[in-house]
ZAGUKOL-439739 format. One record per residue (C-alpha): x, y, z. Coordinates in nm, 4 decimals. Example, Ala and Ser with C-alpha at 12.3 -4.5 7.8 and 13.67 -1.06 7.14 Angstrom:
+----------+----------+----------+
!       px !       py !       pz !
+----------+----------+----------+
!   1.2300 !  -0.4500 !   0.7800 !
!   1.3670 !  -0.1060 !   0.7140 !
+----------+----------+----------+
This chain:
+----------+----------+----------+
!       px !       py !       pz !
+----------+----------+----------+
!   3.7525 !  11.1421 !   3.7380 !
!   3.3973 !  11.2555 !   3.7487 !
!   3.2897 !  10.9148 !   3.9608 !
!   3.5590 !  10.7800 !   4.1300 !
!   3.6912 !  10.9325 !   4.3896 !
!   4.0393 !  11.0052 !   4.4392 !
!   4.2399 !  10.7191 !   4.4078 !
!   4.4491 !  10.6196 !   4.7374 !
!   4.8278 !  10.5580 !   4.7605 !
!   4.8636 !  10.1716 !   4.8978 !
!   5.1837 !  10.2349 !   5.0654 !
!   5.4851 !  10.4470 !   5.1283 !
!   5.6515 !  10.4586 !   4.7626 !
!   5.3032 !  10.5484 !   4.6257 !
!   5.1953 !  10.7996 !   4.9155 !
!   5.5901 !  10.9777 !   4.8523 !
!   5.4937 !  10.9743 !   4.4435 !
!   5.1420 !  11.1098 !   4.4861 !
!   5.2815 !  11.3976 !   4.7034 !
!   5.5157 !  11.4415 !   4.4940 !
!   5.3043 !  11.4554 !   4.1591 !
!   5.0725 !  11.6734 !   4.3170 !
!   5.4094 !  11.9056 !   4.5057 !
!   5.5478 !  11.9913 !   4.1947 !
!   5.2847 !  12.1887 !   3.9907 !
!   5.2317 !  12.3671 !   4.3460 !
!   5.6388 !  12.4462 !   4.3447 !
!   5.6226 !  12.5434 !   3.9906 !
!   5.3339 !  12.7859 !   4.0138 !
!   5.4369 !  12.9590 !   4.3110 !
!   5.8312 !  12.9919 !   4.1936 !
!   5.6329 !  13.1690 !   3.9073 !
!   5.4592 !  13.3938 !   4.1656 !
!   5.7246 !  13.4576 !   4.3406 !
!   5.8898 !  13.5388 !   4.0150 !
!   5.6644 !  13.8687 !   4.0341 !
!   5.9054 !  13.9882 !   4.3383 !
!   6.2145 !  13.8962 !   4.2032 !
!   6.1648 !  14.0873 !   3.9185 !
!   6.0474 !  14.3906 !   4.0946 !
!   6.3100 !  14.3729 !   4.3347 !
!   6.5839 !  14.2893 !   4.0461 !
!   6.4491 !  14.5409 !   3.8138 !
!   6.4003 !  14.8422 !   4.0934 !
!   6.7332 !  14.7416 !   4.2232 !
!   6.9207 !  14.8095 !   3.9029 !
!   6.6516 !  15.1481 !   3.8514 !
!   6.8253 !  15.3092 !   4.1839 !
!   6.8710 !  15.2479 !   4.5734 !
!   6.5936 !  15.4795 !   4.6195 !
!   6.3459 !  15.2828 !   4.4276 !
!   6.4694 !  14.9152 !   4.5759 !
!   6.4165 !  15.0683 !   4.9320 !
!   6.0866 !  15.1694 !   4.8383 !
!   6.0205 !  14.8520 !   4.6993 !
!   6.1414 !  14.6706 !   5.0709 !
!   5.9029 !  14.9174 !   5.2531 !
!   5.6166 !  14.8801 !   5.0252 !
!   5.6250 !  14.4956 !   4.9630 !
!   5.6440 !  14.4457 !   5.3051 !
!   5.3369 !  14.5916 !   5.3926 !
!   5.1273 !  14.4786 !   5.1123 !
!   5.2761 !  14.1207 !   5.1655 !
!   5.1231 !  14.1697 !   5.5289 !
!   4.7957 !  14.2455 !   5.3792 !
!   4.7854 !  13.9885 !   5.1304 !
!   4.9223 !  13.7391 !   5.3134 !
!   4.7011 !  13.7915 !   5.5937 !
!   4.4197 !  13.7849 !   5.4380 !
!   4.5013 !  13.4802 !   5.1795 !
!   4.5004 !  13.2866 !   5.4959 !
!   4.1948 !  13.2993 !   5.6040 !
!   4.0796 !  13.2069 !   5.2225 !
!   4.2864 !  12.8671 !   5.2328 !
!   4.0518 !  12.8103 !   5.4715 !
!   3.8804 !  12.6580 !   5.1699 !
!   4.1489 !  12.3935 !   5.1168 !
!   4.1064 !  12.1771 !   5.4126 !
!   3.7116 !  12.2167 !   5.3625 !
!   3.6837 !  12.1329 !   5.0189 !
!   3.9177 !  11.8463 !   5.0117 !
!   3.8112 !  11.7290 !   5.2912 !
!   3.4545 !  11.7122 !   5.1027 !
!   3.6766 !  11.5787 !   4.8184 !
!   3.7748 !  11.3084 !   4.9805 !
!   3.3948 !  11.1917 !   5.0929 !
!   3.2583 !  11.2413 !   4.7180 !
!   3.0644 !  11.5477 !   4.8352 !
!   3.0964 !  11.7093 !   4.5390 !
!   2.8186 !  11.9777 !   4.5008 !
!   2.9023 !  12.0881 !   4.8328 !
!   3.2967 !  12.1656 !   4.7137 !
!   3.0561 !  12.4659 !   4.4432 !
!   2.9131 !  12.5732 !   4.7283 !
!   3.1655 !  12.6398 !   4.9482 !
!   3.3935 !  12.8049 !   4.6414 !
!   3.1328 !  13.0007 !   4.5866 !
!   3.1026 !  13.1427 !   4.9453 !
!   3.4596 !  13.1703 !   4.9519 !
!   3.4585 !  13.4214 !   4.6226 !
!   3.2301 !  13.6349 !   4.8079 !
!   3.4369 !  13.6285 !   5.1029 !
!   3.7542 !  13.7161 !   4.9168 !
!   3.5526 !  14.0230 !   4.7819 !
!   3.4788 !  14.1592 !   5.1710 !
!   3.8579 !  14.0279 !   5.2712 !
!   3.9791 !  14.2942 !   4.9480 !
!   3.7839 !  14.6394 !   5.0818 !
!   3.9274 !  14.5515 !   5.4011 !
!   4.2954 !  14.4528 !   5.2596 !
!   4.2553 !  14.8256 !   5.0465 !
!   4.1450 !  15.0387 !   5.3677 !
!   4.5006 !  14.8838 !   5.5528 !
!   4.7150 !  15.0108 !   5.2424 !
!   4.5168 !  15.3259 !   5.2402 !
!   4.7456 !  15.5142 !   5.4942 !
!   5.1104 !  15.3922 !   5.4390 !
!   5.2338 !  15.6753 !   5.7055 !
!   5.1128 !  15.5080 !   5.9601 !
!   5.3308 !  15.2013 !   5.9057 !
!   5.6343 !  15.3830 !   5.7901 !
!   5.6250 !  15.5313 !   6.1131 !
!   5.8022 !  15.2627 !   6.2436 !
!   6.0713 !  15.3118 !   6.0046 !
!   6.2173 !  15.6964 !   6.1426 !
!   6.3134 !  15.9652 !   5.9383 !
!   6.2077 !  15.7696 !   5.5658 !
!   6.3452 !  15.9709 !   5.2925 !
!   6.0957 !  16.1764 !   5.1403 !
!   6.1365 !  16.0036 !   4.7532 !
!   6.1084 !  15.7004 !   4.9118 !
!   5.7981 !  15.7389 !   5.1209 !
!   5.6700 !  15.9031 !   4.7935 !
!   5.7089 !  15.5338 !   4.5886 !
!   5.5923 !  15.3356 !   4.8857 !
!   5.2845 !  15.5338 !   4.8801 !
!   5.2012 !  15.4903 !   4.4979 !
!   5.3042 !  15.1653 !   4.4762 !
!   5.0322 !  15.0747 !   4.6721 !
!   4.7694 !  15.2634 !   4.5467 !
!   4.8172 !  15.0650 !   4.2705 !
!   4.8409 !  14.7206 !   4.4849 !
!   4.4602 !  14.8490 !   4.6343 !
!   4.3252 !  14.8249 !   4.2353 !
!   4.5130 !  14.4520 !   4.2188 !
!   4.4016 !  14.3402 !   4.5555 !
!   4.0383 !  14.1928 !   4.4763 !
!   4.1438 !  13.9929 !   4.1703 !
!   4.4614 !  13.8886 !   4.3544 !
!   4.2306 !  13.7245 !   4.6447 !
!   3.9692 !  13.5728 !   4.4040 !
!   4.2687 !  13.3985 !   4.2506 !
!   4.3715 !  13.2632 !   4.5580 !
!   3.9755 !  13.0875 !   4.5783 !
!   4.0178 !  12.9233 !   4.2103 !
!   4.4136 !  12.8127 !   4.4177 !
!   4.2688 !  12.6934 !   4.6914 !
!   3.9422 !  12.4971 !   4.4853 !
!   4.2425 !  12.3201 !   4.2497 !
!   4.4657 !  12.2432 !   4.5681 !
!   4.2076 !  12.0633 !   4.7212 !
!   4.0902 !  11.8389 !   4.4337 !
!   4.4389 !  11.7786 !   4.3367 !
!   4.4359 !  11.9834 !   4.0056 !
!   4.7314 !  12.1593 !   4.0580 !
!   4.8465 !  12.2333 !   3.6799 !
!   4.5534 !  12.4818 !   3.6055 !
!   4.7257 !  12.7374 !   3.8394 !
!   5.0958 !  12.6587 !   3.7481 !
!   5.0397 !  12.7393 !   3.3753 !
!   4.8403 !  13.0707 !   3.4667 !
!   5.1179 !  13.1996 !   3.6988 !
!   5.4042 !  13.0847 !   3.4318 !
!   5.2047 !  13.2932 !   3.1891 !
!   5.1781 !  13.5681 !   3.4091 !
!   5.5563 !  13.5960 !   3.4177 !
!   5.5696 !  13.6874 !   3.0476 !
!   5.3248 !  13.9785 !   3.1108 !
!   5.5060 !  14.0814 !   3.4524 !
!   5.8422 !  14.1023 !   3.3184 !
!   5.7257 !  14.3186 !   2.9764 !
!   5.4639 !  14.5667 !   3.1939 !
!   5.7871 !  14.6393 !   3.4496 !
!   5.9967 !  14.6818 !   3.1743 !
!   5.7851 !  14.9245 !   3.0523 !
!   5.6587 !  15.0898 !   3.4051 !
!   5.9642 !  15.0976 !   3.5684 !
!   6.2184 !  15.2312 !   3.3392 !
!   5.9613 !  15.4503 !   3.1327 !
!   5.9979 !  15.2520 !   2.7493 !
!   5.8112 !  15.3537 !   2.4269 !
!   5.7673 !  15.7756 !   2.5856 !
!   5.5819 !  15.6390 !   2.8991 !
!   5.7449 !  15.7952 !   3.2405 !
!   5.9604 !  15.6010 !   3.4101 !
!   5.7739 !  15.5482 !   3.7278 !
!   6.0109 !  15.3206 !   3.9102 !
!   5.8538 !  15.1166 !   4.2201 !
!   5.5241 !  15.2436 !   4.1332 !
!   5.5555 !  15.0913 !   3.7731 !
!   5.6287 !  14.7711 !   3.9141 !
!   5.2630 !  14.8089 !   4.1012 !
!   5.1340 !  14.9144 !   3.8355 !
!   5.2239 !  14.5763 !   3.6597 !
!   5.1231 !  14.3685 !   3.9564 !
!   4.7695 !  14.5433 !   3.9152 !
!   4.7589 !  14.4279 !   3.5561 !
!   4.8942 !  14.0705 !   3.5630 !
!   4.6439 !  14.0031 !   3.8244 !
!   4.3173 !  14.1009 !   3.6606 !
!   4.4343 !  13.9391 !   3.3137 !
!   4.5099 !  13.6049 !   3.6116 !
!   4.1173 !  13.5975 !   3.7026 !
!   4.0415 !  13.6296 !   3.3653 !
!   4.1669 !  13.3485 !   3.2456 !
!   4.0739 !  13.1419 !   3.5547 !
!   3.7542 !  13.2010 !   3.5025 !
!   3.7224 !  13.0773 !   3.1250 !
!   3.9405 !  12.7842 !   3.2539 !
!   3.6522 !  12.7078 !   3.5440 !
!   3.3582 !  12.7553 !   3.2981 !
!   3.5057 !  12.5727 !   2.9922 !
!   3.6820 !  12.2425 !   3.1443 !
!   3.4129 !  11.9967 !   3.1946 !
!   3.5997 !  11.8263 !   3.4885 !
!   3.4550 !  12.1452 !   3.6992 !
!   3.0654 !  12.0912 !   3.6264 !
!   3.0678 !  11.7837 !   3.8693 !
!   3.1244 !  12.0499 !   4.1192 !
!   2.8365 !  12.2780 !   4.0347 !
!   3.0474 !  12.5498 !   4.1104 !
!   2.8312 !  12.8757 !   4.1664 !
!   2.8733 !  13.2211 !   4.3566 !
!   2.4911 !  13.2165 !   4.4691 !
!   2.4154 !  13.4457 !   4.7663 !
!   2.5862 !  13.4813 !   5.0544 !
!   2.5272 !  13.2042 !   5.3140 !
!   2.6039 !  13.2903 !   5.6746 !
!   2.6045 !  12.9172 !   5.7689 !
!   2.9054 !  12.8532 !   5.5109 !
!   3.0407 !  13.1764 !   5.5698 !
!   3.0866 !  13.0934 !   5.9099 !
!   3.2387 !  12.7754 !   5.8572 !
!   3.5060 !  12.9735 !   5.6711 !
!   3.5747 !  13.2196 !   5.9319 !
!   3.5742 !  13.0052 !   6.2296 !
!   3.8816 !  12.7984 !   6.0273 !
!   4.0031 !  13.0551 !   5.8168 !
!   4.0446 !  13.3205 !   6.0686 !
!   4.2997 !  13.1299 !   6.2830 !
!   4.4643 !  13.0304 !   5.9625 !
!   4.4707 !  13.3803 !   5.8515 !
!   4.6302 !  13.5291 !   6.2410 !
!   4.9065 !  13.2181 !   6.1346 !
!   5.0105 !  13.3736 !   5.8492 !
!   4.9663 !  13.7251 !   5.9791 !
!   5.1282 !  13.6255 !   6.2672 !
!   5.4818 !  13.4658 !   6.0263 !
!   5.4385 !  13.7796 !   5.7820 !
!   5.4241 !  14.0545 !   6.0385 !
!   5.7453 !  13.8998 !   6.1727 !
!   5.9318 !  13.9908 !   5.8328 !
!   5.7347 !  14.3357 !   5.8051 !
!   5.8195 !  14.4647 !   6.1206 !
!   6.1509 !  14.3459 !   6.0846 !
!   6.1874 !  14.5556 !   5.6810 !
!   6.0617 !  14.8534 !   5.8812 !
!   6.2962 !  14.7968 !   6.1960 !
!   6.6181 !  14.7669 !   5.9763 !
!   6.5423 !  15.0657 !   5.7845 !
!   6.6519 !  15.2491 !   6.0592 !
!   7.0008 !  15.1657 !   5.9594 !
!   6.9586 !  15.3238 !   5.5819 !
!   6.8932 !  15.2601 !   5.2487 !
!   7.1895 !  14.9866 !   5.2062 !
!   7.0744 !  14.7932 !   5.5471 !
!   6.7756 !  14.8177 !   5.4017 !
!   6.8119 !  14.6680 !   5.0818 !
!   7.0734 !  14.4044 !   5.1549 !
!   6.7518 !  14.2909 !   5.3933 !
!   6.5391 !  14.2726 !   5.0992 !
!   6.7632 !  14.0578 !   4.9142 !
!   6.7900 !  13.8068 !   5.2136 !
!   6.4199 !  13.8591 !   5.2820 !
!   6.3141 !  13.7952 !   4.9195 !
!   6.5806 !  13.4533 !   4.9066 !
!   6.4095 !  13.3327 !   5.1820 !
!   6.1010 !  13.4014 !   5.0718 !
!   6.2272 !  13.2300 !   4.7243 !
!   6.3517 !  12.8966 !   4.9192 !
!   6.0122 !  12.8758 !   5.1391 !
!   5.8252 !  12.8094 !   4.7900 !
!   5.9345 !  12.4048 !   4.7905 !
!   5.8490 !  12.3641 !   5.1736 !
!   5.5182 !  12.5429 !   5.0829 !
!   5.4286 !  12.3322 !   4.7783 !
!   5.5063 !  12.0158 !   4.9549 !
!   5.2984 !  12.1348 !   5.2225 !
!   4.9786 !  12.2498 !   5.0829 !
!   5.0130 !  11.9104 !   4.8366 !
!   5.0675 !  11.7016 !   5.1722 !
!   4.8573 !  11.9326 !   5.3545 !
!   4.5726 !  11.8593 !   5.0871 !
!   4.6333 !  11.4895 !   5.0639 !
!   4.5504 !  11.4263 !   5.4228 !
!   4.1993 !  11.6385 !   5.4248 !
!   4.0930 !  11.4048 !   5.1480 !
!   4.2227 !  11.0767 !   5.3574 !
!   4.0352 !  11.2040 !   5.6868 !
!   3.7637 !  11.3062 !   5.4637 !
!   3.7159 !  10.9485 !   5.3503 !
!   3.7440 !  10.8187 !   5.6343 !
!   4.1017 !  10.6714 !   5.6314 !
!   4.2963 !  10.8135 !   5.9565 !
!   4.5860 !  10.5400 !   5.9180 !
!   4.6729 !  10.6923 !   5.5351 !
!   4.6305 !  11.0665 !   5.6739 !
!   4.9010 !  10.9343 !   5.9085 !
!   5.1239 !  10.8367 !   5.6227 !
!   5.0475 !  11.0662 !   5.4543 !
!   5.2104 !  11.3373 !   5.6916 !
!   5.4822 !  11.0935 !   5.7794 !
!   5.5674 !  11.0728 !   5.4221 !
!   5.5431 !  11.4593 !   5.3346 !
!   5.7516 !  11.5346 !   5.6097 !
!   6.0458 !  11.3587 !   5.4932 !
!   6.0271 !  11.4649 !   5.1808 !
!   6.0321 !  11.8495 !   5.3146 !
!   6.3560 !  11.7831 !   5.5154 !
!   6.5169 !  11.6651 !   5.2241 !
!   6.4256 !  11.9266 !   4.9896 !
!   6.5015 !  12.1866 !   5.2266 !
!   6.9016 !  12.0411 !   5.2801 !
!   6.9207 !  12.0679 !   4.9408 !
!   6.7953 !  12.4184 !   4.8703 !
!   6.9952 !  12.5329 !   5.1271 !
!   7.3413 !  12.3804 !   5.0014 !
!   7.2568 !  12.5352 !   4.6416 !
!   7.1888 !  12.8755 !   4.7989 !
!   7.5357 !  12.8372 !   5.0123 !
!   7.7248 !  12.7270 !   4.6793 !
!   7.5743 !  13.0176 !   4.4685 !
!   7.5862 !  13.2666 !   4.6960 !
!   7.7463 !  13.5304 !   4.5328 !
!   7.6453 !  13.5201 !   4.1777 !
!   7.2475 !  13.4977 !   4.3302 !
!   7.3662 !  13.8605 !   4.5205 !
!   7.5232 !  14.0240 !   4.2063 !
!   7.1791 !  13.8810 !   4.0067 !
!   6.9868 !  14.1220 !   4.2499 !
!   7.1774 !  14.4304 !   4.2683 !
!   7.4899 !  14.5969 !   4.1066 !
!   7.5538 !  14.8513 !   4.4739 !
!   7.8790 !  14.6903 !   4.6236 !
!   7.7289 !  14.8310 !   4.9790 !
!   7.3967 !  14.6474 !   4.9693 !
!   7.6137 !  14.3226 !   4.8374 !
!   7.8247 !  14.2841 !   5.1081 !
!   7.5133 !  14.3349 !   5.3609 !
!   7.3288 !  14.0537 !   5.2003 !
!   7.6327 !  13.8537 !   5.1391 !
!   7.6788 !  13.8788 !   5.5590 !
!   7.2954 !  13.8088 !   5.6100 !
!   7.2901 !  13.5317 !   5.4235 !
!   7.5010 !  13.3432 !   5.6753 !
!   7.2220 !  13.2954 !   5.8787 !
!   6.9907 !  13.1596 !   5.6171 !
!   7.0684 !  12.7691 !   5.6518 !
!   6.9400 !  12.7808 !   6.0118 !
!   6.6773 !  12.9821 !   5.9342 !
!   6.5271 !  12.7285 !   5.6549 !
!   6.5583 !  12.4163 !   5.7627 !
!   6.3275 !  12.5110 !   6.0495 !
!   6.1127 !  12.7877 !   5.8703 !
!   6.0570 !  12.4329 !   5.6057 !
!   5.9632 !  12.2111 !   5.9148 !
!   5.7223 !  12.4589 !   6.0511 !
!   5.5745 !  12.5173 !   5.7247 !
!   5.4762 !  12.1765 !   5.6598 !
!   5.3470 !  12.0904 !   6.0408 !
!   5.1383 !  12.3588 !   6.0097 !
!   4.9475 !  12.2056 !   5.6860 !
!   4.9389 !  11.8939 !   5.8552 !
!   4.7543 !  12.0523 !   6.1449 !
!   4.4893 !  12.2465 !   5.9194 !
!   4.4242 !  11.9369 !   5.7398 !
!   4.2761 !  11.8304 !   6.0815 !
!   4.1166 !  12.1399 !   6.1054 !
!   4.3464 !  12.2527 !   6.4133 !
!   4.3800 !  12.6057 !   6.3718 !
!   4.4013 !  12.7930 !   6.7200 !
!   4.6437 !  12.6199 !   6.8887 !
!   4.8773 !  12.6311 !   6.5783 !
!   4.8499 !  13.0406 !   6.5786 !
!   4.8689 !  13.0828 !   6.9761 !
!   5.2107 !  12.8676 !   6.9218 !
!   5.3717 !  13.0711 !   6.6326 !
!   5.2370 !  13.3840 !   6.7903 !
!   5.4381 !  13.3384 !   7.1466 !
!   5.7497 !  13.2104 !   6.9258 !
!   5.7553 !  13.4645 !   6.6594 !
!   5.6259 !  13.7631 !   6.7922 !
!   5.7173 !  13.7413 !   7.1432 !
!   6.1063 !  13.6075 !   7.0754 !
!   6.1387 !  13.6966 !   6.7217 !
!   6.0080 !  14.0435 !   6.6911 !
!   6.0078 !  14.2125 !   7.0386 !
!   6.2964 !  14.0148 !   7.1769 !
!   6.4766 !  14.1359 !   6.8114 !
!   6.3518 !  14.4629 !   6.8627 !
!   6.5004 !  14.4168 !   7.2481 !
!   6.8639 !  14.3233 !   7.1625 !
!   6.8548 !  14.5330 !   6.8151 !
!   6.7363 !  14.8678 !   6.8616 !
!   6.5829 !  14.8756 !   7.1961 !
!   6.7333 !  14.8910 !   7.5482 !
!   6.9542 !  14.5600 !   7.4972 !
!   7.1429 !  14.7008 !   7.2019 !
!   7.4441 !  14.5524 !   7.0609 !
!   7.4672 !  14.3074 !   7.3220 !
!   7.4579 !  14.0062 !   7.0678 !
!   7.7565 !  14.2591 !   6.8541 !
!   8.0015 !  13.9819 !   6.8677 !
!   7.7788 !  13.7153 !   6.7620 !
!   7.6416 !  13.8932 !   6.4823 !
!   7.9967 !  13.9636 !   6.3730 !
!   8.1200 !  13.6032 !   6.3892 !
!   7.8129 !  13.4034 !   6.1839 !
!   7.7680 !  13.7127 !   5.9695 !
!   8.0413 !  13.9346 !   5.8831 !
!   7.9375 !  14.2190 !   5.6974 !
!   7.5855 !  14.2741 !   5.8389 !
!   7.4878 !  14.5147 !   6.0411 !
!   7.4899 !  14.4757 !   6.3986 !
!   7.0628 !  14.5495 !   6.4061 !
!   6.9656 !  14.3526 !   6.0888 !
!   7.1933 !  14.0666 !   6.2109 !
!   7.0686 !  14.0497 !   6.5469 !
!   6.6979 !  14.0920 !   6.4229 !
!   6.7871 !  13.7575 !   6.1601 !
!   6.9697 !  13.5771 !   6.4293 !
!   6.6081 !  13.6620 !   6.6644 !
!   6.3755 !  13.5478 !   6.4137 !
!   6.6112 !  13.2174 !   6.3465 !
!   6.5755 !  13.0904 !   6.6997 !
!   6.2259 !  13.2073 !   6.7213 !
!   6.1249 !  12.9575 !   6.4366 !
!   6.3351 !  12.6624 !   6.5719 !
!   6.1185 !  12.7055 !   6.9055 !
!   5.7740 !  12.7445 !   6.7029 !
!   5.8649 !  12.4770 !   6.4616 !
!   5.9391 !  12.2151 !   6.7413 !
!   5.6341 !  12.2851 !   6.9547 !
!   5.4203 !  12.2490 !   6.6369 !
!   5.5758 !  11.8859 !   6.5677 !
!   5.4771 !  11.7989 !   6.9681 !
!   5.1237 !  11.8934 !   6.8864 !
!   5.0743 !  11.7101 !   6.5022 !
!   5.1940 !  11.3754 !   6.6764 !
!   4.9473 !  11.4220 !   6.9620 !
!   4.6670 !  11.5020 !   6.7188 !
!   4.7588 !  11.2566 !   6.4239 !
!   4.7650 !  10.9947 !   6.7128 !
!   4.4124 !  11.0583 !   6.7711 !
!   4.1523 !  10.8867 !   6.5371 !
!   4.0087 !  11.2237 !   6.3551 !
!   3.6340 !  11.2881 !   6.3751 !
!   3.3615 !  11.2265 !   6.1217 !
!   3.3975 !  11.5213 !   5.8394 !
!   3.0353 !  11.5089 !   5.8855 !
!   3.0452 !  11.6412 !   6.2393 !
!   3.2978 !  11.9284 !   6.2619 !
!   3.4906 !  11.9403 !   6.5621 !
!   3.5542 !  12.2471 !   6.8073 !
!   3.9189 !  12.4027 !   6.6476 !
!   4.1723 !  12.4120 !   6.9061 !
+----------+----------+----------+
């Protein structure tokens, strides 16, 4: 595959199978990286309550962070497959390159954000002390993982774009294997180590992620399918820098803009106590669990269409989407009918505290809704990055999200309209309390609204003829 470029589906059955071949390493990998938070919220959960609501507090605002911040380096994606697609190969090194050294500047300002943990707890109230005290160690240690977690995501985004998916499935399954042994040994203090509880399980995140890089990078320099690439870090290069930013950034306020939603949320609910709080995390990390085939489907889809507009094809980038976005739908009905099926053995899996079981049994009525539109927004969105529309996707999600999801949440939850949606809360999820319910059922219709204007704008733009990659067009 060193000459030819990447060969094109010649219809639907073949444009469904390449998104598929190409979906499933993606869906693989990340299930394995999202293995990392199941165990630490299994593992913590079964430690004590104090150390699973520690765990809720502290993921949520390193997942803020992170997530944040791996936005803006999937920036590279669309670029580089994009480039991909027009057999510019030496310019796909370059731009990996550029995006290394950005995900080094992204990581000191990622670390100065988790520096100060009081000052997003403050949201939560009166946080027990023993709690605040986990939350604040457990990310110390998530500062020391944070660089080698974002030059990860540059070697992700590189073998997205050229449809190499595999190389980052089999270092994330392998990194389960060393997660699961350094938690057991962090968290419930094996072989005369203390037991450090949440902050063991950062502790492990810290390690799995350097030992990650390392073996990306022996992957990138020994495989001889990367040296038509030329990949190289180089110096820094403002003009390729820029082109990074001016994507990435929007891309990046996206997913700050979806994460911050679930953040704020974690430190909303706390208000209601440790068992509100982790019956949240449960839901919070299932839906996080279901959102991995939606998000494989869509950075493979998302992918596929960069490299059809990059060569030049706009009727297969078309397809392309058409075809991906099927595909989505039907994987999402069908995650969410396991989910409903296996409801309560998935809740005892997480924690053995009858209280925080029946919250997240109750929460998890709401979930179904919540998916099928959180899987249609997720794969719209791709679609519109591989176009390189970026602003007008954010400004969307940010009126939907934030301004009905959170503060209209917040609103009818803890704020001057409380209880008023009591009776609805009770009747789709009995169980849950009245503030996390109404702050699920919030974020639910929120996404319905975001997903649904996003569709309106990827029709509008897909029925557009997209511009030369040559000639980048203003993002809008």
């Amino acid at each position: 595959m060193t000459d030819a470029g990447p060969a094109p589906p010649s219809g639907w059955g073949a444009t469904l199978r390449r998104i598929l071949q190409q979906g499933w390493p993606v869906l693989v990998g990340q299930w394995a990286s999202m293995a990392f938070g199941v165990l630490d919220t299994a593992m913590t959960g079964h430690a004590s309550p104090v150390a699973l609501a520690a765990m809720a507090l502290a993921v949520s605002i390193y997942v803020t962070v992170f997530i944040g911040l791996t936005g803006v380096l999937h920036a590279l994606i669309p670029i580089a497959a994009q480039h991909f697609g027009g057999r510019r190969l030496a310019e796909i090194g370059r731009a990996w390159g550029q995006a290394v050294w950005l995900s080094l500047g992204l990581s000191i300002v990622g670390g100065l954000a988790m520096l100060f943990p009081d000052t997003w707890l403050s949201m939560s109230g009166d946080v027990d002390p023993a709690v605040r005290a986990q939350v604040r160690g457990y990310l110390a240690m998530l500062i020391v993982a944070l660089p080698a977690a974002l030059v990860f995501r540059t070697v992700y985004a590189l073998n997205t774009a050229v449809s190499r998916p595999k190389v980052v499935m089999m270092i994330n399954i392998a990194g389960i294997g060393f997660k699961a042994l350094f938690n057991w040994l962090f968290i419930y203090g094996k072989f005369g180590l203390p037991a450090l509880g949440a902050v063991g399980a950062g502790l492990s995140t810290a390690l799995v992620f350097w030992i990650s890089v390392g073996l990306s990078v022996l992957i990138l320099r020994r495989d001889p399918f990367y040296r038509q690439f030329g990949l190289r870090i180089g110096r820094p290069d403002r003009k390729m820098l820029g082109e990074l930013l001016r994507l990435g950034l929007p891309m990046g306020g996206s997913y700050l803009i979806e994460v911050t939603s679930f953040t704020f949320m974690a430190l909303l609910v706390a208000r209601e106590g440790i068992y509100a709080t982790g019956g949240h995390q449960i839901m919070a990390n299932l839906v996080a669990l279901c959102f991995m085939m939606p998000l494989a489907l869509g950075v493979s889809t998302g992918a596929l269409t960069a490299q059809a507009i990059g060569s030049g094809d706009p009727l297969r980038a078309r397809r392309t989407g058409s075809a991906g976005l099927m595909v989505s739908t039907a994987g999402a009905l069908l995650t969410i009918a396991i989910v409903i099926l296996a409801r309560g053995p998935i809740v005892q899996a997480y924690t053995s505290d009858a209280e925080v079981g029946v919250v997240a049994l109750g929460l998890l009525g709401m979930l179904a809704f919540f998916h099928l539109f959180d899987s249609l927004q997720c794969m719209t969105s791709y679609l519109l990055r591989a176009y390189k529309m970026a602003v007008g996707p954010m400004l969307i999600q940010a009126g939907a999200l934030w301004g009905i999801g959170l503060l209209g949440g917040w609103w009818l939850a803890f704020g001057p309209g409380a209880g008023a949606l009591g009776g609805l809360v009770a009747a789709l999820m009995p169980g849950a309390p009245t503030g996390a319910g109404t702050m699920w059922l919030m974020a639910t219709c929120s996404m319905a609204i975001s997903s649904l204007m996003l569709q309106c704008f990827y029709w509008r733009v897909a029925a557009r003829r997209p511009a030369a990659p040559e000639s980048p067009r203003p993002l809008r």
